[in-house]
C-alpha positions as a printed Julia matrix, in Angstrom:
354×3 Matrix{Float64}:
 -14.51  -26.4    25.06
 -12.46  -23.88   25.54
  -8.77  -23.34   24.13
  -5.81  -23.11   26.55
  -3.46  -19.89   26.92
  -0.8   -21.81   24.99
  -2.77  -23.79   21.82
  -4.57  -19.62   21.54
  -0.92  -18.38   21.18
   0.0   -21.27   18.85
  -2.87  -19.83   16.39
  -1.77  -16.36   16.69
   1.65  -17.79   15.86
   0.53  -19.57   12.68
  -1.62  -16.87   11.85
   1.1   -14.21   11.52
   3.72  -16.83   10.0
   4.45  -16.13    6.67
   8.12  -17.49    6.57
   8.86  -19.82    3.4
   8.63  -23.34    4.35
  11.25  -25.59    2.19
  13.52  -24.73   -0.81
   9.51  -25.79   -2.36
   7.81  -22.88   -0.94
  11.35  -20.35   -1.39
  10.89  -21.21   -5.47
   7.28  -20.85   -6.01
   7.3   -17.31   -4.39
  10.51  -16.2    -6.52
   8.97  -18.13   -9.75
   4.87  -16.12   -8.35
   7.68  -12.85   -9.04
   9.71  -13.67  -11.92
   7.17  -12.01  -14.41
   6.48   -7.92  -15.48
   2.93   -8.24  -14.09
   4.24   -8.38  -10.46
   5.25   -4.39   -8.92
   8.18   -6.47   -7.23
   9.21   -7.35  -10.52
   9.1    -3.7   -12.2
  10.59   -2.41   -9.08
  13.61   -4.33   -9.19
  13.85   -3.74  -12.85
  13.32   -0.14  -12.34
  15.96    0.49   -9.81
  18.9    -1.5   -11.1
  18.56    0.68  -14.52
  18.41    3.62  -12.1
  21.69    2.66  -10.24
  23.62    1.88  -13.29
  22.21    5.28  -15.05
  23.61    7.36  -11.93
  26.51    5.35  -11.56
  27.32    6.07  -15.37
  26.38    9.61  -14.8
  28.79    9.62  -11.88
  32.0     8.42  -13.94
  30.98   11.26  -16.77
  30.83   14.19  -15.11
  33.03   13.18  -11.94
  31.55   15.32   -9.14
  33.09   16.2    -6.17
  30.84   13.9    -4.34
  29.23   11.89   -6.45
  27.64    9.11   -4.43
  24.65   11.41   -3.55
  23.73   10.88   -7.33
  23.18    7.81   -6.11
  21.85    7.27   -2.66
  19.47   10.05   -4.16
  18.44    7.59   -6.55
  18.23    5.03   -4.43
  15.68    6.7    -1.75
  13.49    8.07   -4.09
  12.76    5.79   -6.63
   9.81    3.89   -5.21
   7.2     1.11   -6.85
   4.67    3.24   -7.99
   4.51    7.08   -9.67
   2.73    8.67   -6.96
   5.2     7.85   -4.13
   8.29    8.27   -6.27
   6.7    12.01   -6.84
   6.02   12.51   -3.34
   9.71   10.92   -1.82
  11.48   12.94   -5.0
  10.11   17.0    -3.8
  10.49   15.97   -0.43
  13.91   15.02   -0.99
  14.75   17.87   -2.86
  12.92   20.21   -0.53
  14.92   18.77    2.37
  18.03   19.31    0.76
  17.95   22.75    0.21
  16.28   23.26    4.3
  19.06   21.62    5.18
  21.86   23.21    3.08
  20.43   26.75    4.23
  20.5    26.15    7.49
  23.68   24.53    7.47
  25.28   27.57    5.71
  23.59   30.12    8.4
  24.63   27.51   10.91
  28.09   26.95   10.36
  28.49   30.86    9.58
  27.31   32.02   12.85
  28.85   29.29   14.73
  32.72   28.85   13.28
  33.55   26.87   16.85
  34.23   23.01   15.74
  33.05   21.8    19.09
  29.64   23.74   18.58
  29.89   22.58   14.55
  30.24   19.17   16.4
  27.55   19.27   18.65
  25.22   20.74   15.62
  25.93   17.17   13.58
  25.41   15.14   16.45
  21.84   16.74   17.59
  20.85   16.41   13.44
  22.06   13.06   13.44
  19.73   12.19   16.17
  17.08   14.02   14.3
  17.22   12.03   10.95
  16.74    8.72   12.94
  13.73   10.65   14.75
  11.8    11.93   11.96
  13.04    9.59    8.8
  10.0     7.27    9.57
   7.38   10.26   10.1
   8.84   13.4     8.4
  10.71   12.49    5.43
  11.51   16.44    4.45
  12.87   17.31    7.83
  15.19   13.78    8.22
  16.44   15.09    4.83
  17.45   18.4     6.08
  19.07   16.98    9.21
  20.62   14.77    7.52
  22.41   17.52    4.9
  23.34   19.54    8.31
  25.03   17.01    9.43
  27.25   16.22    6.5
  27.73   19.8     6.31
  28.96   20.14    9.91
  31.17   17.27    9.58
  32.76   18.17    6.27
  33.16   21.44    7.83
  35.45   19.88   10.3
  38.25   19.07    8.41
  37.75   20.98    5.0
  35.31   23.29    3.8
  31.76   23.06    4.42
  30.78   25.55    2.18
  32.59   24.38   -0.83
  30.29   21.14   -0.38
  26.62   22.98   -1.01
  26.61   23.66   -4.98
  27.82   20.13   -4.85
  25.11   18.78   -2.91
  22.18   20.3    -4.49
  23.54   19.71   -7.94
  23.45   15.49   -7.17
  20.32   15.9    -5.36
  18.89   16.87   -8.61
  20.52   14.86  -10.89
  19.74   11.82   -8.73
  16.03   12.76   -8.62
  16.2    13.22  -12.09
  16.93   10.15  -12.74
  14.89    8.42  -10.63
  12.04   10.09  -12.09
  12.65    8.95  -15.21
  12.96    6.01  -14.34
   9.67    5.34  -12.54
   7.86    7.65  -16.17
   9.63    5.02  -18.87
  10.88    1.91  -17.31
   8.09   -0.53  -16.85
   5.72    1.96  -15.76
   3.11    1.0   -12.92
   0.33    2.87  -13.71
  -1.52    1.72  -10.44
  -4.77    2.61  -12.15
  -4.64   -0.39  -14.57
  -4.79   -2.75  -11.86
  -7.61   -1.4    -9.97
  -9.85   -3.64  -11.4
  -8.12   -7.15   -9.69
  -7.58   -5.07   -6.86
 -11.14   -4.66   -6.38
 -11.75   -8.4    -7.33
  -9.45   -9.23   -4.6
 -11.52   -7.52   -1.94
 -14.63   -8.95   -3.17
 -13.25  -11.99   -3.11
 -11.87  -11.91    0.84
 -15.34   -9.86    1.49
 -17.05  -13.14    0.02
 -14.55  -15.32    2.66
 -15.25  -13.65    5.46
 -19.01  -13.59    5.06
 -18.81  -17.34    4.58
 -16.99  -17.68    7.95
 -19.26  -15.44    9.37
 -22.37  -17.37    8.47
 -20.37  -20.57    9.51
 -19.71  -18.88   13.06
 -23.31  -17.66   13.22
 -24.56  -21.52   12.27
 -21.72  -23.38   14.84
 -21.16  -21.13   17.03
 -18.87  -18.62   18.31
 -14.63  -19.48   18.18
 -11.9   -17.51   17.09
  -9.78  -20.07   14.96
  -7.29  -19.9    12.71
 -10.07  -19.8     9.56
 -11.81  -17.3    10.78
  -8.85  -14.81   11.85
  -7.58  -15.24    8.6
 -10.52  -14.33    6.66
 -11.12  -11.27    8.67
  -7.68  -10.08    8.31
  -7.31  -11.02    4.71
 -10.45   -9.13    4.47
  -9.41   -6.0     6.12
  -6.41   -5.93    4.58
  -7.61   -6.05    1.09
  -9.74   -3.06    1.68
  -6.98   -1.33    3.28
  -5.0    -2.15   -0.09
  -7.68   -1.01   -2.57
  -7.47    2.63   -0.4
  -4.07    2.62   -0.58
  -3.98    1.78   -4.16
  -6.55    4.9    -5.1
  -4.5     6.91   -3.02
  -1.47    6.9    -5.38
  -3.25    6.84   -8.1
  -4.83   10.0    -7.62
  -0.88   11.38   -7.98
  -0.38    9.88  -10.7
  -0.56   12.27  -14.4
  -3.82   13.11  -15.76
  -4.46   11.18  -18.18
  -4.42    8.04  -15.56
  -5.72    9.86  -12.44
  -9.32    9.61  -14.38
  -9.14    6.03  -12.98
  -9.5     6.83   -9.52
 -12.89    8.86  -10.03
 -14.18    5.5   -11.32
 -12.55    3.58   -8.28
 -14.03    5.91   -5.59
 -17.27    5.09   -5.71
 -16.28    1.14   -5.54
 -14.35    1.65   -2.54
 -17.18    3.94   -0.88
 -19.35    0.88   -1.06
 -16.34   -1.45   -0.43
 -16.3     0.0     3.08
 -19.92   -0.32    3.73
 -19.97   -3.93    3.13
 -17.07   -4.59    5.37
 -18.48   -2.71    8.05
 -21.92   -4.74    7.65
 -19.22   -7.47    7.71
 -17.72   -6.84   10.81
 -20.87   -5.45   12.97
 -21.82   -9.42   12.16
 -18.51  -10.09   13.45
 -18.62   -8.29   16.77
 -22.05   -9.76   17.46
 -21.24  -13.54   17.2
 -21.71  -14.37   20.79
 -25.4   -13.46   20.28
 -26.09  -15.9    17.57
 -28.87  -18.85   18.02
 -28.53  -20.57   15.05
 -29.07  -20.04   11.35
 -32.26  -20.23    9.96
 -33.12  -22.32    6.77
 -34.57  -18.39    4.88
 -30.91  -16.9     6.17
 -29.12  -19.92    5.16
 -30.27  -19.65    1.7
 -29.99  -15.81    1.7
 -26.41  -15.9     2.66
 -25.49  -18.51    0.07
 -26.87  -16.28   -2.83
 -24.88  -13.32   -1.46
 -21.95  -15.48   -1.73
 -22.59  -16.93   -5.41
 -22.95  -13.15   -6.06
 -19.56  -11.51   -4.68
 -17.88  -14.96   -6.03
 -19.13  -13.73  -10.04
 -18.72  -10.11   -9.31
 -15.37  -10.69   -8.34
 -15.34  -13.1   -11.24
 -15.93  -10.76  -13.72
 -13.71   -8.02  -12.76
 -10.9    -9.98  -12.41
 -11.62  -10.9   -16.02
 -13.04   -7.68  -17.15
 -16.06   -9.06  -18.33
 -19.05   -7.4   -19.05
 -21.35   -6.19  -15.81
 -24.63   -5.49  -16.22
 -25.41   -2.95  -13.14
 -29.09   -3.44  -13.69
 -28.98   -7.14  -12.66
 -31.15   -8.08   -9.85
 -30.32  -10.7    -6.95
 -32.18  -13.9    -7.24
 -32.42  -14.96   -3.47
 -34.59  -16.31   -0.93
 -36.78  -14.5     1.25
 -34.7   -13.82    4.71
 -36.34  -13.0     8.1
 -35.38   -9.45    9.38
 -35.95   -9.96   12.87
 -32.81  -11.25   14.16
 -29.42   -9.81   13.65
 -28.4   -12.08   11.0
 -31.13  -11.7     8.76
 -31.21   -7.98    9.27
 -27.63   -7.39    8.02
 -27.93   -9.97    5.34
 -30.68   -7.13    3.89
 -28.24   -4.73    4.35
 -25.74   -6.8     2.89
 -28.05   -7.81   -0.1
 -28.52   -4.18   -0.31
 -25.42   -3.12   -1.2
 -25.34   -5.27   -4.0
 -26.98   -3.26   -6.66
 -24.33   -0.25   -5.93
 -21.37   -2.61   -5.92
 -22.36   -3.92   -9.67
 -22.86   -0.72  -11.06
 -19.76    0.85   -9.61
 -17.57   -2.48  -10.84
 -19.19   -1.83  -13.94
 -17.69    1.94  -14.33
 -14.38    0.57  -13.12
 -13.75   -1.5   -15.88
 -15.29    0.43  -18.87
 -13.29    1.74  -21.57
 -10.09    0.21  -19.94
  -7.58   -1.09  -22.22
């Protein structure tokens, strides 16, 4: 039987609700945070020691405007190396667009209404371009302090100023992000990769459920195709900044590549499945046994990175026989296939790690 408009809604409702439920649920996600493992944790850590540096900073050398030291601070320090590195030239970069072209601007253009209009059309432009273009928000944003400080004092007087607590803010934030708790994203690609093992493993299982019930879009299934996609999407991300990260730890992401190169295939042997439910007849006894071997398997690969154990790449899958005629069967080979390169890429992930 089909599901109504409104009890379809109500699943994509509970699907995408992931408001705390009860003072219960508020104190086991602080207490799941309260500990240096989490990024939350180290980022909170992190930034409060970079406030009160550039707010210490700020009473010792009393600038002229010394709260940039500290919104500085503030936007660039991020969780992890790579993005504080990216956020803190960017910044910097933007700053001294901005205070050129507010010096040529406010030169050729002495008029306050014009020096008015300027800071109102670079206003508009930081909310534009903050979410896209963080380099050119940053310059519109200097232009328009600098046109509006040149309204009732001296513009020019404020760019030495300005560039001076840009650095010193992104100096500290820096820092910050190099000694304080460092989260050297590269030491954690290991659960990372457990984690989307372990939601490729879930979604196969309510794949092969779908394929043996039929086809329905509940709230089981949605969630372990999400949770699935998502995880991949997090491993990518995760590789990403840690190929920013210093030398000595972006060595990490040549092991990670090739695990997230076969990552991707499986998910996309995952979803063709997923796309094709409608077509299923059933589950055969051979593809019923197949598919529960392929889950023991991701469930102790994940295992054992999660734990770092030792992987031997060179072990074989012990599984039943599986028809290749039907759809099922003929991704389950595929499936079974990539197998093999998964364990021997988990296997270089985790090697020599400390």
């Amino acid at each position: 039987m089909l599901a109504t408009p409104s009890a379809a809604w109500g699943d994509d409702d509970a699907l995408h609700d992931r408001t705390p439920h009860g003072l219960g649920d508020v104190a086991e996600r602080l207490q799941a945070q309260l500990t240096p493992r989490s990024p939350v944790f180290r980022h909170a850590v992190r930034l409060a020691a970079t406030l009160v540096a550039g707010y210490a900073l700020l009473h010792l050398i009393h600038p002229t405007q010394g709260y940039w030291i500290l919104l500085t601070s503030l936007f660039v320090c991020r969780p992890s190396f790579g993005a504080t590195r990216r956020f803190l030239w960017q910044r910097i970069l933007g700053t001294v667009l901005g205070l050129v072209a507010g010096w040529a601007l406010i030169s050729l253009f002495p008029s306050p209404a014009l020096q008015a209009g300027i800071a109102v059309v670079a206003g508009v432009a930081f909310f534009a371009l903050r979410g896209r273009h963080y380099t050119l928000a940053t310059a519109a944003i200097t232009l328009m302090v600098l046109s509006c400080f040149n309204q009732v004092g001296d513009g020019f007087g404020l760019i030495w100023p300005r560039l001076l607590d840009t650095l010193l803010g992104a100096g500290i934030a820096g820092l910050a992000v190099l000694t304080i708790l460092p989260d050297w994203q590269g030491r954690r690609l290991h659960r990372q990769a457990a984690a989307t093992l372990a939601a490729g493993r879930d979604y196969l299982a309510a794949l092969v459920e779908q394929y043996a019930s039929g086809k329905r879009d509940d709230l089981a299934y949605r969630l372990a195709r999400r949770n699935a996609h998502n995880a991949d999407a997090e491993l990518a991300a995760m590789l990403a900044n840690v190929q920013q990260e210093p030398g000595p730890f972006r060595r990490d992401a040549e092991r990670g590549l090739p695990f997230l190169l076969h990552a991707h295939t499986l998910l996309n042997y995952l979803s063709a499945l997923g796309a094709h439910r409608g077509e299923s007849r059933g589950v055969t006894p051979a593809e019923s046994a197949r598919a529960a071997a392929l889950l023991a398997e991701l469930d102790a690969l994940a295992w054992a990175l999660e734990r770092r154990e030792p992987i031997d790449p060179g072990a074989a899958l012990v599984a039943a026989e599986a028809a290749s005629d039907t759809l099922l069967g003929a991704q389950l080979e595929l499936i079974g296939d990539q197998l093999a390169p998964l364990r021997e890429a988990a296997a270089r992930l985790i090697e020599d790690q400390p």
